[in-house]
PLY file of the C-alpha trace (Angstrom):
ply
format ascii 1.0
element vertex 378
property float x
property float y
property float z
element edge 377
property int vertex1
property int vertex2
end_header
-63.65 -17.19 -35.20
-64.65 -20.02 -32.81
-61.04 -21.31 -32.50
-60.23 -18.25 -31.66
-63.06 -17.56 -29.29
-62.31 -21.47 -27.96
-58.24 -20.70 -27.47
-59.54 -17.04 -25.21
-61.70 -18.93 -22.91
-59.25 -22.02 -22.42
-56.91 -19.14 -21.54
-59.35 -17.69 -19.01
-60.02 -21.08 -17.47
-63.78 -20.91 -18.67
-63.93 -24.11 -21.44
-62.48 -27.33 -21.01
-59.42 -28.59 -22.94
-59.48 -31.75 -24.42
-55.30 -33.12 -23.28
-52.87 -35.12 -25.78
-52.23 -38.63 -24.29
-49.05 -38.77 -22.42
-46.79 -40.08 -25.77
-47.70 -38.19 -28.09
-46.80 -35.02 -25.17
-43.27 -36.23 -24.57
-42.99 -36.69 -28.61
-44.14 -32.91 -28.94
-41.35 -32.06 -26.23
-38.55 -34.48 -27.29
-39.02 -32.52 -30.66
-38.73 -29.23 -29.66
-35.68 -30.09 -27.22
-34.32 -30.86 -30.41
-34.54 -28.47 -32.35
-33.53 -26.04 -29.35
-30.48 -27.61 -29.47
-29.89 -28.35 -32.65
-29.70 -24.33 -33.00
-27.38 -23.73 -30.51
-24.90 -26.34 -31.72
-25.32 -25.02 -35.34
-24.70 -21.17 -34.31
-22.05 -22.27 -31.97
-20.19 -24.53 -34.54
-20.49 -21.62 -37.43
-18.88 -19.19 -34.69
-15.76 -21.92 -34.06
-15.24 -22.31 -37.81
-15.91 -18.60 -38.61
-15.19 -16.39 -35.30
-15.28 -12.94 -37.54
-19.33 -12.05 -37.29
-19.14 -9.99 -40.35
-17.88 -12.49 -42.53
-20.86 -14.51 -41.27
-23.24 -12.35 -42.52
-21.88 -12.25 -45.58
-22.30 -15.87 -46.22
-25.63 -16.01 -45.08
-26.80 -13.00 -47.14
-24.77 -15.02 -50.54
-26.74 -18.23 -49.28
-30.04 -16.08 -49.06
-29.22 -15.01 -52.41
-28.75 -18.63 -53.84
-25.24 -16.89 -54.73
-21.51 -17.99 -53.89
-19.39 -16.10 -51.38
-16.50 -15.11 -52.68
-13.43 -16.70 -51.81
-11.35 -15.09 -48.75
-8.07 -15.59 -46.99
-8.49 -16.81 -43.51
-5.65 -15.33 -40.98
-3.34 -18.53 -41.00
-2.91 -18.30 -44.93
-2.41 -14.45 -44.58
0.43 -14.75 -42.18
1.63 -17.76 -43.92
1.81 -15.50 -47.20
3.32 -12.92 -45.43
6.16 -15.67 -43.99
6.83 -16.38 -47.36
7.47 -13.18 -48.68
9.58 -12.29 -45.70
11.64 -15.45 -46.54
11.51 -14.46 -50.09
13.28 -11.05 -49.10
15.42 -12.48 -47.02
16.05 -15.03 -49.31
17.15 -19.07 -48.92
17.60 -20.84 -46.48
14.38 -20.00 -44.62
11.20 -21.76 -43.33
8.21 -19.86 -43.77
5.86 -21.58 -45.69
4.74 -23.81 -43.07
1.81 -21.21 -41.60
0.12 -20.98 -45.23
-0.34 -24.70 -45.45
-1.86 -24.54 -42.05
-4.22 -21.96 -43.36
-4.81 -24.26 -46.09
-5.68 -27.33 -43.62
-7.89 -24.50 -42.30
-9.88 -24.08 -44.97
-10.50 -27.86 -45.87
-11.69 -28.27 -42.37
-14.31 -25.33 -42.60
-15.17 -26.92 -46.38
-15.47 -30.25 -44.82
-17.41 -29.41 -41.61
-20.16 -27.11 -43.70
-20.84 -30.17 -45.82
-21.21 -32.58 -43.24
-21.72 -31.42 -39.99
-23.79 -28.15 -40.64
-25.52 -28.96 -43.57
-27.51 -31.79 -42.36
-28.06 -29.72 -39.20
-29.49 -26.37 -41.03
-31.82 -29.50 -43.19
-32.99 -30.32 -39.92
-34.25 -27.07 -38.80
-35.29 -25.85 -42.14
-37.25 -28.77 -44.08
-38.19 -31.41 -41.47
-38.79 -29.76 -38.41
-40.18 -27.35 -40.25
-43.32 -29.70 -41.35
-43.12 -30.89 -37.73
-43.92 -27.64 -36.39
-46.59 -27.19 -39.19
-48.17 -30.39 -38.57
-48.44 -29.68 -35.03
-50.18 -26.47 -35.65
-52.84 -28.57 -37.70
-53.42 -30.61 -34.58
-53.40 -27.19 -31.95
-56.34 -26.42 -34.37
-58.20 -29.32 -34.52
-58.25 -29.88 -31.14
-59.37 -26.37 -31.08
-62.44 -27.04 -32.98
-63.03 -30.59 -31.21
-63.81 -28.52 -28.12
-65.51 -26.10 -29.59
-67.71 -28.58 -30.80
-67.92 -30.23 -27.28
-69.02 -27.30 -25.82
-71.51 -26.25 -28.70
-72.90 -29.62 -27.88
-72.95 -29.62 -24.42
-75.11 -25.97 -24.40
-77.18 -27.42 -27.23
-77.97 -30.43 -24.52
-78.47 -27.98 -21.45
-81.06 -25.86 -23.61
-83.11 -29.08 -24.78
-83.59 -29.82 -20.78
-84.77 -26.70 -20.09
-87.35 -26.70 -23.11
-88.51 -29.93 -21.59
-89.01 -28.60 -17.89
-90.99 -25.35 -19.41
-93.28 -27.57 -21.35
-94.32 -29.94 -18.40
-95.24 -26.86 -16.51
-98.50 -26.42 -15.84
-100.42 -21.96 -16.01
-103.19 -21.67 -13.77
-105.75 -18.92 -13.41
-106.96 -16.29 -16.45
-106.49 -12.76 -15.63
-104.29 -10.83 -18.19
-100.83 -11.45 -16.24
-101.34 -15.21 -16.27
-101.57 -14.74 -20.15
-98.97 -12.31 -20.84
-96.87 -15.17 -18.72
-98.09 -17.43 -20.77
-97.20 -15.90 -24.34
-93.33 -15.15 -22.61
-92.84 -19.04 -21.96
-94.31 -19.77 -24.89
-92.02 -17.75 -26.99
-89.16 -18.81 -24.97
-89.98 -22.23 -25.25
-89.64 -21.95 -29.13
-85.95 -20.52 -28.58
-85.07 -23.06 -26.46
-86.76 -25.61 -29.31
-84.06 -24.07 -31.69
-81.09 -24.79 -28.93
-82.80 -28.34 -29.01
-82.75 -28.53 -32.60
-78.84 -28.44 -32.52
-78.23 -31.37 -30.38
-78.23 -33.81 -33.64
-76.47 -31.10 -35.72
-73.73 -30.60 -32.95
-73.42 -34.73 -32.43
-72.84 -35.03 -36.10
-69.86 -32.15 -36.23
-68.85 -33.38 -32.65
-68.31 -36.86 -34.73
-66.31 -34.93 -37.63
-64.29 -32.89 -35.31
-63.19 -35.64 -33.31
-62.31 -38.02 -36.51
-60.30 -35.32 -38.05
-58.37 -34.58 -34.26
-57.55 -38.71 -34.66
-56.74 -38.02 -38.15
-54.14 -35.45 -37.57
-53.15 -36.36 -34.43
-51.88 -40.03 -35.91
-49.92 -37.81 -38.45
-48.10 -35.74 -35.74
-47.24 -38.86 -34.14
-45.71 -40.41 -37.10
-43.80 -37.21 -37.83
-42.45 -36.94 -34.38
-41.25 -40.79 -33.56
-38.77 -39.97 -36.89
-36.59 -37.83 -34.59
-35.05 -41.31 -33.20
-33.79 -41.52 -36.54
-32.86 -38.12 -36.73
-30.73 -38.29 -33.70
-29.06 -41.01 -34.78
-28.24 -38.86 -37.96
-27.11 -36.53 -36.19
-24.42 -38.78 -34.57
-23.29 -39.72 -37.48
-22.57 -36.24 -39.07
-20.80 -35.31 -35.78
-18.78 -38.66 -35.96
-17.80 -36.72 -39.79
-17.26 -33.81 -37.83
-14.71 -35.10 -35.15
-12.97 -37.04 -38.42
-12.27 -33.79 -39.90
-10.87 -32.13 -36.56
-8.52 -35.14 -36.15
-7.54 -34.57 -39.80
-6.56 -31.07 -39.44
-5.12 -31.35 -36.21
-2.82 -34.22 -37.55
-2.08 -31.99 -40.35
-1.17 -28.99 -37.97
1.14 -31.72 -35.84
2.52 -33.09 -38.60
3.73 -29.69 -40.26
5.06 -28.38 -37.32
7.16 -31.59 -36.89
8.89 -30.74 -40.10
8.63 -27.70 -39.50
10.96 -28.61 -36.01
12.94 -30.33 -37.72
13.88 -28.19 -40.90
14.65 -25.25 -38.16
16.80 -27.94 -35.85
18.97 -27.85 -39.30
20.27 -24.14 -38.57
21.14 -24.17 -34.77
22.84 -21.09 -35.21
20.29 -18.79 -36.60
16.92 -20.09 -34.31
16.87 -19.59 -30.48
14.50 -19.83 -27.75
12.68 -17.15 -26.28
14.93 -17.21 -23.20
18.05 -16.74 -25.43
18.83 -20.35 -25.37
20.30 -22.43 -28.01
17.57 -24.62 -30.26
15.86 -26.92 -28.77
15.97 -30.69 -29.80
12.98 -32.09 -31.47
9.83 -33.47 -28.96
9.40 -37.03 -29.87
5.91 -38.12 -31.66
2.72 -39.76 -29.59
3.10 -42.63 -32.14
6.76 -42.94 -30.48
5.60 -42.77 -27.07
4.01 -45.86 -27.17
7.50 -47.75 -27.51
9.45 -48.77 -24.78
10.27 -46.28 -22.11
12.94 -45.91 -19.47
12.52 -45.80 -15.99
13.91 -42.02 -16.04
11.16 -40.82 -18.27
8.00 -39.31 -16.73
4.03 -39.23 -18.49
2.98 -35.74 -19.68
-0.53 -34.72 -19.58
-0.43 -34.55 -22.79
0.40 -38.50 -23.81
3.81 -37.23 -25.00
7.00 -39.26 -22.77
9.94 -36.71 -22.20
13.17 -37.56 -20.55
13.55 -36.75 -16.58
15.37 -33.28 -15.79
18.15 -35.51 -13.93
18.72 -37.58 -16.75
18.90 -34.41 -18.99
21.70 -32.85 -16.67
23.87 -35.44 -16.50
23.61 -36.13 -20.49
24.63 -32.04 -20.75
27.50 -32.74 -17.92
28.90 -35.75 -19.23
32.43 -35.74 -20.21
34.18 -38.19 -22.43
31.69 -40.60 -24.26
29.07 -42.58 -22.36
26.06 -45.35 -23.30
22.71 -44.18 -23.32
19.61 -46.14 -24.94
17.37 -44.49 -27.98
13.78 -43.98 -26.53
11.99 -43.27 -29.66
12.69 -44.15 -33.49
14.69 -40.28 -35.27
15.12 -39.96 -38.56
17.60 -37.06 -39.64
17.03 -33.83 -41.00
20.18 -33.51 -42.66
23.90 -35.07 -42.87
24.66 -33.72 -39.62
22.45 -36.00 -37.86
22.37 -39.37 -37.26
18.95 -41.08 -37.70
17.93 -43.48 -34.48
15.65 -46.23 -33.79
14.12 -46.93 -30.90
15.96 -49.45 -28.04
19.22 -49.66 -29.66
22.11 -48.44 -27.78
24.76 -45.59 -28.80
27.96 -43.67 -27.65
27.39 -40.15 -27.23
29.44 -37.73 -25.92
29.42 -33.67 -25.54
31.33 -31.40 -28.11
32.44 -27.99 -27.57
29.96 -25.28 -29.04
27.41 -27.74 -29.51
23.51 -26.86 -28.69
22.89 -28.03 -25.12
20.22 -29.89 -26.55
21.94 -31.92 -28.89
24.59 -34.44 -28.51
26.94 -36.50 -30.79
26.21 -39.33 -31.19
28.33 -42.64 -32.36
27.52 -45.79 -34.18
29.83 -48.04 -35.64
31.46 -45.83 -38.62
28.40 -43.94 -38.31
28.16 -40.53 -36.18
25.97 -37.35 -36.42
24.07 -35.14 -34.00
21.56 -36.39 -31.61
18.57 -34.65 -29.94
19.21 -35.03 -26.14
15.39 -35.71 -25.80
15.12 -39.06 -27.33
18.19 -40.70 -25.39
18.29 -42.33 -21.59
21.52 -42.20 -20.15
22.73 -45.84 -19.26
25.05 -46.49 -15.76
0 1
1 2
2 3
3 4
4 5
5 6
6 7
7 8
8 9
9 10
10 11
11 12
12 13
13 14
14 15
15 16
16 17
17 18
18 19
19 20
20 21
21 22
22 23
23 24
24 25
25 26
26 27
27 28
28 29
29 30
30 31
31 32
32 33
33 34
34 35
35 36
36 37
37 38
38 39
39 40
40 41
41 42
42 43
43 44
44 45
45 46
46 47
47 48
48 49
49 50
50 51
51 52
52 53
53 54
54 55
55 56
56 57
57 58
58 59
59 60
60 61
61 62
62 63
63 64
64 65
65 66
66 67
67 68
68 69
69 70
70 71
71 72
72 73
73 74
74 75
75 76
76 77
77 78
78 79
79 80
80 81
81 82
82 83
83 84
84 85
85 86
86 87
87 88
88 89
89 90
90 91
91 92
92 93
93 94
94 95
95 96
96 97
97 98
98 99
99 100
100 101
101 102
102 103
103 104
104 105
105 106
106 107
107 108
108 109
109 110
110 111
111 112
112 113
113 114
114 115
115 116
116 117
117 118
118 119
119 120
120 121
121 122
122 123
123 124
124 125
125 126
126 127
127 128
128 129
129 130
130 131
131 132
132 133
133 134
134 135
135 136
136 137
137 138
138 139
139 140
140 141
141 142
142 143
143 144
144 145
145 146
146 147
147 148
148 149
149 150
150 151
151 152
152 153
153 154
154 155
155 156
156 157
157 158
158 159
159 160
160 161
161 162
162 163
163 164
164 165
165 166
166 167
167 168
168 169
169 170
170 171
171 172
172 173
173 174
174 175
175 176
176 177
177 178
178 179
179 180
180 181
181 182
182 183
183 184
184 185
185 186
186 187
187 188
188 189
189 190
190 191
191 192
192 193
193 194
194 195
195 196
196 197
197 198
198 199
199 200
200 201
201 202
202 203
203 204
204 205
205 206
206 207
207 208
208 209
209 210
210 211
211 212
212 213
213 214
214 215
215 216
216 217
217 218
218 219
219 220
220 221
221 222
222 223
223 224
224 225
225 226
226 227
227 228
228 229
229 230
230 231
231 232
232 233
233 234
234 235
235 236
236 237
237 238
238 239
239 240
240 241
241 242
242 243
243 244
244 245
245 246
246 247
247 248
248 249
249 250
250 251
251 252
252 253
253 254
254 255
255 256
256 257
257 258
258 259
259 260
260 261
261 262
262 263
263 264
264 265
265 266
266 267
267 268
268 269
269 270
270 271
271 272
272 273
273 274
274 275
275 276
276 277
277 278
278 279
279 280
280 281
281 282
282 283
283 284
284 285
285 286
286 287
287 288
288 289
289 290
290 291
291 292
292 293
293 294
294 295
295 296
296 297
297 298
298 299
299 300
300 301
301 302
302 303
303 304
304 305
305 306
306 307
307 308
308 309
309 310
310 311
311 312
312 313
313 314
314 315
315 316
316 317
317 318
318 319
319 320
320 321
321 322
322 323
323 324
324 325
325 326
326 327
327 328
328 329
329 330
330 331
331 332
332 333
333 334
334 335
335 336
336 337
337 338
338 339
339 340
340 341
341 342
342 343
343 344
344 345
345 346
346 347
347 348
348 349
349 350
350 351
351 352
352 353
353 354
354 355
355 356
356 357
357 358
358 359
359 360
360 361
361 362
362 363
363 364
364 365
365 366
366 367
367 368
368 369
369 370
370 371
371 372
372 373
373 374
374 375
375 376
376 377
């Protein structure tokens, strides 16, 4: 009841308010900037992993539950499946499953992220800052009572002052008012003697109050100086977190390379959107770093692709001419001829071939070429 009455007038501006020193403040804020954010990034990371709402509240009802979700098939692995059916029907000679492993690369990052990036975060929020925030309520109340107690003491005080002044004061003359005076002061006198009577009382709980505020007060503090430490956890589950998104990436690039490279094998069947023949493979960002040709130009993207000159006069060429590998090849099939990087060729365009591809000539050795990987040498 007198916290509560203490926390009203502190709101009204009518009691004073005994102020946390200026560390123990910015500890109080540092931790709750913290766990603001340590929301967001949570929600915001589930949503990125798991865009379909529903199927969020689904796993937080099963983790509610202390129960496992179900297993589900995320989109890639259901058009993957439905690839490979479709190449099933068709039958061989298709590429399809490509998508499902993607899905499957999916999956391992979700599995991977929940255990390590999310997990520790949801911790957070849940156990730790959880006693945080109920330590710091211990303290909001035992400040509360600390200045309830200064204030008891402070009236108690003021009412043993004015029990003094009435007692110095000195009645004069005897008709019946002067008595009936007399008998008022004297019975207010002995109230303000029971005010007086609770200065020692109020000293003694000001004394407890005040140890137990110090008490809990060096508690919060110790609580809230472990969110350096918590940061710094933090960094390293998102350090996990990036690991796993270069993992699956490098998956996805990795599959789609052979994936490029098992549909380069059937130049007659795949085509561009703009009813184009095949394009040649796009070299690797591990190749890129070789050696490159003046002719080549930087993409955004840290990938090096030959110049569109260089390209038209490798299409145009007639006869055989001497053009320098760019980046190490290795076949897809018998119909290509694997490459490494620097050495130099004879190529030379054949009739019906994909305008991306080339013959190419090496020693005994000949095969097709992607046009993309070759510099064309005066």
């Amino acid at each position: 009841m007198m916290i509560e009455y203490q926390f009203t007038e502190e709101k009204l501006g009518q009691a004073e308010k005994t102020e946390l020193d200026a560390h123990l403040e910015n500890l109080l804020s540092k931790a709750e900037c913290t766990k603001i954010w340590t929301e967001k990034i949570m929600k915001q990371t589930e949503v990125l992993l798991q865009p379909n709402p529903n199927a969020r509240i689904e796993e937080f009802v099963y983790e509610k539950l202390d129960r496992k979700a179900p297993s589900r098939i995320n989109n890639p692995e259901l058009l993957g499946q439905y690839m490979i059916d479709a190449g099933t029907e068709f039958g061989p000679g298709t590429a399809y499953e490509t998508q499902k492993r993607i899905g499957t690369a999916d999956r391992e990052l979700i599995q991977t992220s929940a255990l390590n990036f999310l997990t520790p975060l949801r911790n957070f929020i849940e156990g730790d800052y959880k006693t945080i925030a109920k330590e710091r309520k211990l303290l909001q109340n035992k400040r509360l009572d600390l200045d309830a107690a200064k204030t008891r003491l402070k009236k108690a005080k003021a009412a043993e002052t004015r029990a003094s002044q009435l007692n110095s004061a000195r009645l004069e003359g005897d008709n019946i008012m002067v008595n009936f005076s007399y008998m008022l002061n004297f019975l207010h006198v002995k109230w303000l003697k029971i005010w007086a009577e609770e200065v020692t009382k109020s000293e003694q709980e000001l004394r407890i109050t005040q140890s137990e505020f110090d008490r809990q007060a060096e508690i919060t503090r110790l609580l809230l100086e472990g969110i350096s430490s918590t940061h710094a956890h933090h960094l390293r589950c998102l350090n996990d977190f990036v690991e796993a998104q270069m993992t699956y990436y490098a998956q996805c690039y990795q599959y789609m390379l052979d994936l490029q490279k098992q549909l380069g094998s059937f130049p007659s069947i795949y085509h561009c959107n703009n009813n184009q023949t095949s394009v040649a493979p796009i070299p690797s960002p591990s190749a890129s770093s070789n050696v490159i040709g003046s002719s080549a130009l930087t993409s955004t993207s840290g990938l090096v692709i030959t110049s569109p000159s260089n390209l038209t006069d490798l299409k145009e060429c007639s006869g055989s001419r001497k053009a320098r590998v760019l980046y190490d090849y290795d076949a897809a099939n018998s119909t290509e001829l694997s490459l490494l990087a620097d050495e130099v060729i004879t190529v030379f365009s054949v009739v019906g071939m994909d305008s991306d591809w080339l013959m190419g000539e090496r020693g005994n050795q000949k095969g097709r070429v992607p046009i993309t990987y070759l510099e064309l040498l005066n």
